[in-house]
N, C-alpha and C positions, 0 to 999 in steps of 0.2 A: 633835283641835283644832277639827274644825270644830262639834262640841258647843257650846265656848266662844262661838264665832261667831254660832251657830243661837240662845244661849239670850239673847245680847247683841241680837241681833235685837230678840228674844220683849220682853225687858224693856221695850226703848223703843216699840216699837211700842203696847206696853198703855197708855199715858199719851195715845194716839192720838184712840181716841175720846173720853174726857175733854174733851180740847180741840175737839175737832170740836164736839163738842156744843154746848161755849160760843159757838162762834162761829156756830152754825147758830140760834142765836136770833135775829141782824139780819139773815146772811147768806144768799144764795143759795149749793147745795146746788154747782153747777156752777163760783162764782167762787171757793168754797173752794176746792172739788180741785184747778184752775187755778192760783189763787190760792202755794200752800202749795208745789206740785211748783216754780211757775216758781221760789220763793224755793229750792228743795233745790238745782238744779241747779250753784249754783258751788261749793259743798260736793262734789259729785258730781263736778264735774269736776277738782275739785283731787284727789282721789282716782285719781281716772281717768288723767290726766295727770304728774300729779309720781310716784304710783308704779309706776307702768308702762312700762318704758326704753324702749320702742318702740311706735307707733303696729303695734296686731294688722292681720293680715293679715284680711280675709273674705271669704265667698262667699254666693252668691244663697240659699242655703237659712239662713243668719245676718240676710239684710235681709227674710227671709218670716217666721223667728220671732222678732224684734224687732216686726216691724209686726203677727204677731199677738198677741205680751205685748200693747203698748200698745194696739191695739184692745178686746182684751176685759178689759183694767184699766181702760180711760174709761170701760165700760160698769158696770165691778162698781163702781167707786169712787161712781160716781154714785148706784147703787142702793142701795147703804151708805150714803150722807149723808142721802138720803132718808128711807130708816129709821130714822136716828138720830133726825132732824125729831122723825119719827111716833112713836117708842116712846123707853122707858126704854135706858139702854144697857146696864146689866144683865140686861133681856131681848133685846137685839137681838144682841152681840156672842156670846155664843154659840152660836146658830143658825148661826155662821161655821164652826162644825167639824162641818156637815154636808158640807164639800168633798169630805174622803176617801170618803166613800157616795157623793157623787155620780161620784168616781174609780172606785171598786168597778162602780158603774153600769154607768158607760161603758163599761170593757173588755170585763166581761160580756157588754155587747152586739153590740159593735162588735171585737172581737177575741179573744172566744171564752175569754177567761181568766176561768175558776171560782173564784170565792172558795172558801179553806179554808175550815175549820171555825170556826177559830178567828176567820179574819175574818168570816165571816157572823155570830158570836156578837159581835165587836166594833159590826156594823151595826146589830142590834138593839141593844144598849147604846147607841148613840146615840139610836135614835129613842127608847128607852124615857127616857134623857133629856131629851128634846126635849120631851115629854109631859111628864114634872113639871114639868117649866121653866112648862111653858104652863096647865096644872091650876090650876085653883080650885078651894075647898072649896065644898061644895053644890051645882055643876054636873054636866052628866051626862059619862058618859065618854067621850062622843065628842068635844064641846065642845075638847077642846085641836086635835084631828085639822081641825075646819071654823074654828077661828082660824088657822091655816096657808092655809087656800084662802081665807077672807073676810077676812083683817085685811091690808091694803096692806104694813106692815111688815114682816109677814113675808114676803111673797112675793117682797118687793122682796131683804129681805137673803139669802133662798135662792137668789136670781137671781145674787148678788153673788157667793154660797158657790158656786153651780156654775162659772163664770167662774172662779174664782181658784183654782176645783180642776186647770184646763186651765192656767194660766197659767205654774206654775213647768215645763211639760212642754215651752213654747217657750222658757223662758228658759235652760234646762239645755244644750236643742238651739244657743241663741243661744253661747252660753259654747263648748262643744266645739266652733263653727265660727269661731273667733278663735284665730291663730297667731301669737306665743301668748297662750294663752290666760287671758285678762281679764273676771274676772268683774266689776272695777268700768267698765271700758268697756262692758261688756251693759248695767248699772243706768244709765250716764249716755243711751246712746243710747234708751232704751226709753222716759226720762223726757221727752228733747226729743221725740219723738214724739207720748207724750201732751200735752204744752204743745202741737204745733202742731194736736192735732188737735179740742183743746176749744178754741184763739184764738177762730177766728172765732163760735161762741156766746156767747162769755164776752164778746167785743166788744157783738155784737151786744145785748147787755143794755143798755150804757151805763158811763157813767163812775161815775153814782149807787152800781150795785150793788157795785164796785169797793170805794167810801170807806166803803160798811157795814163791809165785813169789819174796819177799820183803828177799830172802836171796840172789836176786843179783839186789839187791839196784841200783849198779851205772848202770848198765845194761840199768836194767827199767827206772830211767830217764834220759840217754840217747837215747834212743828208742821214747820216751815219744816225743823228745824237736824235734827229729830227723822226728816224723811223723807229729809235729807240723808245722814245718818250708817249709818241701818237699815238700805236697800238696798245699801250695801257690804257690811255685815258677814252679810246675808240672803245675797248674789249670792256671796261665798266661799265659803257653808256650801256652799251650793248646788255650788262647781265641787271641794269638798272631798269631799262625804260624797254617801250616797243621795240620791234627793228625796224620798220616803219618810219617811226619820227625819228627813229635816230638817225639813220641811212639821210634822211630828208634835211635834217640840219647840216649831215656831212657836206651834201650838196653848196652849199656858203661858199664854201671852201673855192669855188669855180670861178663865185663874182670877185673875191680875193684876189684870186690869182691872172685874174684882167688887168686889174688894176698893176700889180706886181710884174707882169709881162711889159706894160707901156713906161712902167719906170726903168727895169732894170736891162729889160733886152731892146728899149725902145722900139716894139713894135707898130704897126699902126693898125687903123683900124678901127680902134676902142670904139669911138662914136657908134658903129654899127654892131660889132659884137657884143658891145657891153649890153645892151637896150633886150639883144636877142636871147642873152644868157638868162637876163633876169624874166623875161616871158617863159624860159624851160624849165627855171626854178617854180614858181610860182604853179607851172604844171604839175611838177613831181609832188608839190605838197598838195596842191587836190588830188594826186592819186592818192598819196598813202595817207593822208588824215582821212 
């Protein structure tokens, strides 16, 4: 079941950046993210509330990995709209499933767990993705490797991918410290967290930057309904199944949204991204299975 959950996530999520995009033409990158979560939240809490028979119990290590989701999702969320700014989103949205490498990373270092074989051959499979994605014909072979350190986009979305590789690791902890336990009460509290914690920038811009966002209306509340809906059925997979496979199904969500980029923003490309995306997927799932 939580397959069903993880893949319902995937779908609507991929429609995400589509719209981000659109709206990142008039709009400031911080009133979006702002903007979109405050409109999720009654969504979220109707969730949260009407199916939930009792308000969960929790404890002090539930209000430390809530407050670190939301911390380092204001930080990834930002660095993602930026990059959308800056690049095409059929090149930027992939570079998002360098997370489980940066997963692999971490443990490696910091807890001493060796990637198998078969995951190490998965992490090359990404990067060696990562490099087509990024290859042009007639340049030399290093040229994709020094657009990763010199091109703003990229650093920014790898910034976003390392964050959000940490992120379902507080959210997991957030869940199994609610009795009982409520994956849609984790998504609603993580969400007020990030609204309080971009308010006062987002104020602090003014009211101008507010009324840009509202010159694409359908955009914003489809985004709105779309981050409403996604974080329940993400936050289930999540208290259902691994995080692991779950994260690794979310990943879909990338080949999706290639497809969704050549229709909707006509970009180009495809022929070569698409090929590269799906070598990065098929990585991340030999890392994490």
């Amino acid at each position: 079941m939580w397959a069903v959950f993880a893949l319902g996530a995937a779908t609507l999520t991929s429609f995400n950046p589509i719209l981000y995009k659109r709206m990142l033409k008039d709009a400031d990158a911080l009133v979006v993210v702002w903007s979109v979560t405050l409109l999720a939240l009654p969504v979220l809490g109707l969730f949260a509330f009407a199916l939930t028979p009792q308000l969960p119990d929790v404890d002090w290590l539930f209000v430390h990995a809530v407050l670190g989701s939301a911390g380092l999702n204001a930080v990834a969320h930002l660095a993602s709209m930026r990059a959308l700014k800056l690049a095409d989103v059929s090149l930027i949205t992939p570079l998002l499933i360098f997370s489980p490498v940066f997963t692999v990373l971490i443990a490696a270092l910091f807890l001493g767990e060796i990637p198998s074989d078969r995951g190490l051959f998965g992490v090359g499979l990404v990067v060696s993705g990562a490099y087509w994605l990024s290859h042009k014909p007639g340049v030399g072979r290093l040229a994709p490797f020094k657009s990763f350190v010199l091109t703003p986009a990229s650093r920014l979305v790898l910034l976003a991918g390392l964050f959000w590789a940490i992120t379902p690791l507080f959210e997991k902890t957030a869940i199994l410290h609610t009795n009982p336990e409520s994956p849609r009460f984790v998504a609603f509290v993580v969400d007020i967290l990030l609204v309080l914690i971009l308010m006062p920038a987002v104020f602090a811009r003014g009211r101008t930057s507010i009324e840009k966002l509202f010159l694409h209306r359908r955009e914003f509340f489809l985004a709105g309904l779309i981050a409403g809906f996604a974080p329940v059925l993400g936050y289930t997979a999540f208290s259902l199944g691994f995080v692991g496979y779950v994260t690794t199904l979310f990943k879909i969500s990338t080949l999706m949204t290639m497809f969704w980029s050549s229709l909707f923003l006509k970009e180009h490309g495809l022929k070569q991204r698409l090929p590269a995306s799906i070598v990065m997927v098929i990585g991340t799932v030999l890392i994490t299975i």
